[in-house]
N, C-alpha and C positions, 0 to 999 in steps of 0.2 A: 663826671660819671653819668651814664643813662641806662634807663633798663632799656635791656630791645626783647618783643615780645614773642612768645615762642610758634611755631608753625601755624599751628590750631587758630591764633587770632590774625597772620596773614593770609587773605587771601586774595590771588593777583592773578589773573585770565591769562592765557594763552602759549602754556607749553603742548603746543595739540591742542588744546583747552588752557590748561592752566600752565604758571612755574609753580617747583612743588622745593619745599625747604624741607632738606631731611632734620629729621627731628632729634635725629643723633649728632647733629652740631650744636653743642652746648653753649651759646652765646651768653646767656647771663649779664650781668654786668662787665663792662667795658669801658675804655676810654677812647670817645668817639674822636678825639684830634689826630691817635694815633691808630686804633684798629681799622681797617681796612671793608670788616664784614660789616663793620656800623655802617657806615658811607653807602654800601650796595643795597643793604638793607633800606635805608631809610632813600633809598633811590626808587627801589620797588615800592615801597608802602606811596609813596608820590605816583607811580605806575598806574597802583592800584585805583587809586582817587581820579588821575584822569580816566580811566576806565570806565568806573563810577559814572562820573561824569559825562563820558560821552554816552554813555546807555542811556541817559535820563535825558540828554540832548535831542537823539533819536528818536526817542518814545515822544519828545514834544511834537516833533517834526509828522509824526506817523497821527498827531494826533490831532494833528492841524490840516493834514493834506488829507485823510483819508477818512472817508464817512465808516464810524464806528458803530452803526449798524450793519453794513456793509462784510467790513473786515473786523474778526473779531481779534484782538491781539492778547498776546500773552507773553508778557516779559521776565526773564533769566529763567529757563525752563531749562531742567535737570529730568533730561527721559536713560533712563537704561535700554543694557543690552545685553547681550550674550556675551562680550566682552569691554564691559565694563559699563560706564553712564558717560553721555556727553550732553554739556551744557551750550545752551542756542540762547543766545542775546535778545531775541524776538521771532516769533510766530507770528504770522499772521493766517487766516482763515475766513477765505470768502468762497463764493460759487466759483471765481475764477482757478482755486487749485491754491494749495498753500503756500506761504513764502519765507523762507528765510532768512533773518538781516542778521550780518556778524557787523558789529560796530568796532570800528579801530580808530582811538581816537589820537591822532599823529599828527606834529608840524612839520615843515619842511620839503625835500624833494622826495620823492618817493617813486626806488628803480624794482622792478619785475618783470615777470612775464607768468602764463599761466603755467606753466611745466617746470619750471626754479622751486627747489622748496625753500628756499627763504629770499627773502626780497630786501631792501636797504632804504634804508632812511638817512638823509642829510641834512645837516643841520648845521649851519656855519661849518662847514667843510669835516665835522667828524659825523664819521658814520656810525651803523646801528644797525644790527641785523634781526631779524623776527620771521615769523614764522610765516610763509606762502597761505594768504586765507583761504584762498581758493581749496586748500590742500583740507582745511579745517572743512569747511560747507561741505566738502566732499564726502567725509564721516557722517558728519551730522544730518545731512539729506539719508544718506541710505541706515542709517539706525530710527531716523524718525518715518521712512516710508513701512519699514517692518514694524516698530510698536505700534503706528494708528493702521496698517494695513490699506494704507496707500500706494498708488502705483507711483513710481519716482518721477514719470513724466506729468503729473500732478502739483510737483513740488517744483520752485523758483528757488534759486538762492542768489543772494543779495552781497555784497559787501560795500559797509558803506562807513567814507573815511568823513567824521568829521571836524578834525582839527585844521588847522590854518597850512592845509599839506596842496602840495604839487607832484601830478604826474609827471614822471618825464621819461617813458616808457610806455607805449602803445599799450594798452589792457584793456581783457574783454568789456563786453557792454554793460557785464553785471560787477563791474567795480566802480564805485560811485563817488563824486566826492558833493553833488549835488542835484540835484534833481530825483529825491528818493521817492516819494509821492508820485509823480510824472509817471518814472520807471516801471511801478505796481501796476498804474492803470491802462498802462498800455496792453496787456493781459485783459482780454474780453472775453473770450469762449467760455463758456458755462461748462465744468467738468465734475461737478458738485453738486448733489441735490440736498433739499436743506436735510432731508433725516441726514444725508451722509453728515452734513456740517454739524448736526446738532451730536450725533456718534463721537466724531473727533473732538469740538469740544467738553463732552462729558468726560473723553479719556487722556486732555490737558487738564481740564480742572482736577481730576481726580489724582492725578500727577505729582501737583503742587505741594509742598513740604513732604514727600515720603521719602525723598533722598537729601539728608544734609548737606551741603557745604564740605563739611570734615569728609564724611563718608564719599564722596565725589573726589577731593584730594586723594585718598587712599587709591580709590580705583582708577587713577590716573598712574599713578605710581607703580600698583601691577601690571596697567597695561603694559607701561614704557620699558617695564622690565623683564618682558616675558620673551621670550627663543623661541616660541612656537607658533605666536598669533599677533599678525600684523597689527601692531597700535593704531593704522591710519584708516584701514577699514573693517577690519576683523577679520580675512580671511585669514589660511593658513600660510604660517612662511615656511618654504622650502629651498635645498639646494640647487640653486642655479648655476650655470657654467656660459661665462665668455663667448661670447663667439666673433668676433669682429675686434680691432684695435692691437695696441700692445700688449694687452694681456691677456688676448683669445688664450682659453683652455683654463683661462682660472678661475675654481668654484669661490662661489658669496651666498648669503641666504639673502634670498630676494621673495617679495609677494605673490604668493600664488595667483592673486588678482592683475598682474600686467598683461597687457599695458597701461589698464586702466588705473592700475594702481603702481608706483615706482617705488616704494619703499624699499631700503636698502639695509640690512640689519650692519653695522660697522664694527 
């Protein structure tokens, strides 16, 4: 028998952000040889830990390659919004414009492209599906160019894979699995003056623990369950209708934001 521990003390990145464990599954005690939600459970809280992990990997890597007077960083930043809060793995903030790294830490083959919302992971021939990061930086860019009141073409976003993973799928130039340091610096233009930089910094620092963890879960969870406002970037969703294929003429609720945004309510 084991105790498995209830929502509040899992927490595991990237449903959009995070997976969220409804709290009305009453797991309790168990026998983990024969329950099923032990195994998954304790498959995620392993997730969780590489996650962990690769964030602290990253921040070595950022810490090593990039003069930290230069670029100031700030790591697991939880900014709000108008619907809801999203959490960014790493900030960075130098004269060159800001940058955002999402850290995915994965072994094996790894198939995408930027317009898929989930991508695949292989691993001795079983797969694994997850979530398009790119689709992730895409929220996250535009909720953090509104809280600091930055223009979006100011803002970089980053993904960057650090486990023992392989492309095997063309992907843009800002999906990494090395050279993350390299990447940043190739950005030289000055579009940042230091008040601006010392502005944004004051309004990262000041950021920092006003939103828990829990409280972040929740607003993930309203997001993902609301009929009216796109979870991937906040606009409005509305009824949209078909027009091309086999089933021209049939309405969906899709993002008011396409093309730029494809979300699809199902």
């Amino acid at each position: 028998m084991c105790l498995i521990p209830t929502r509040e003390v899992i927490y595991e990145k990237h449903h959009s952000d995070m997976s969220i464990f409804d709290k009305s599954t009453n797991l309790g005690k168990c026998d983990c040889s024969l329950n099923d939600k032990c195994r998954l459970i304790e498959g995620r809280i392993h997730s969780m830990f590489e996650g962990w992990f690769g964030e602290k990997k990253t921040q070595f890597k950022l810490w090593l390659s990039l003069n930290n007077e230069l670029y100031r960083r700030f790591n697991d930043v939880i900014i709000p919004s108008s619907n809801g809060t999203t959490q960014i793995d790493h900030i960075l903030v130098s004269p060159f414009g800001l940058f955002i790294v999402e850290t995915k830490n994965l072994k094996g083959w790894i198939y995408g492209s930027e317009t898929q919302s989930k991508w695949t992971q292989v691993v001795y021939k079983n797969k694994y599906s997850f979530q398009n990061p790119l689709k992730q930086t895409f929220r996250q860019k535009k909720v953090l160019s509104k809280y600091l009141d930055v223009e979006e073409t100011h803002i970089q976003t980053v993904v960057c894979f650090v486990g023992d993973s392989k492309f095997k799928t063309e992907l843009p130039s800002n999906v990494l699995s090395s050279g993350l340091g390299r990447y940043i610096k190739q950005f030289q233009d000055t579009v940042l003056s230091n008040d601006e930089i010392g502005r944004i910094c004051s309004l990262l620092i000041d950021t920092d623990g006003k939103i828990t963890k829990r409280e972040h879960i929740q607003s993930l969870h309203n997001r993902h369950s609301s009929e009216t406002v796109c979870p991937r970037c906040g606009s409005a969703l509305v009824e949209r209708t078909v027009k091309q294929g086999i089933r021209t003429g049939t309405q969906f609720i899709g993002c008011s934001g396409y093309p730029k945004c494809r979300f699809t309510l199902n």
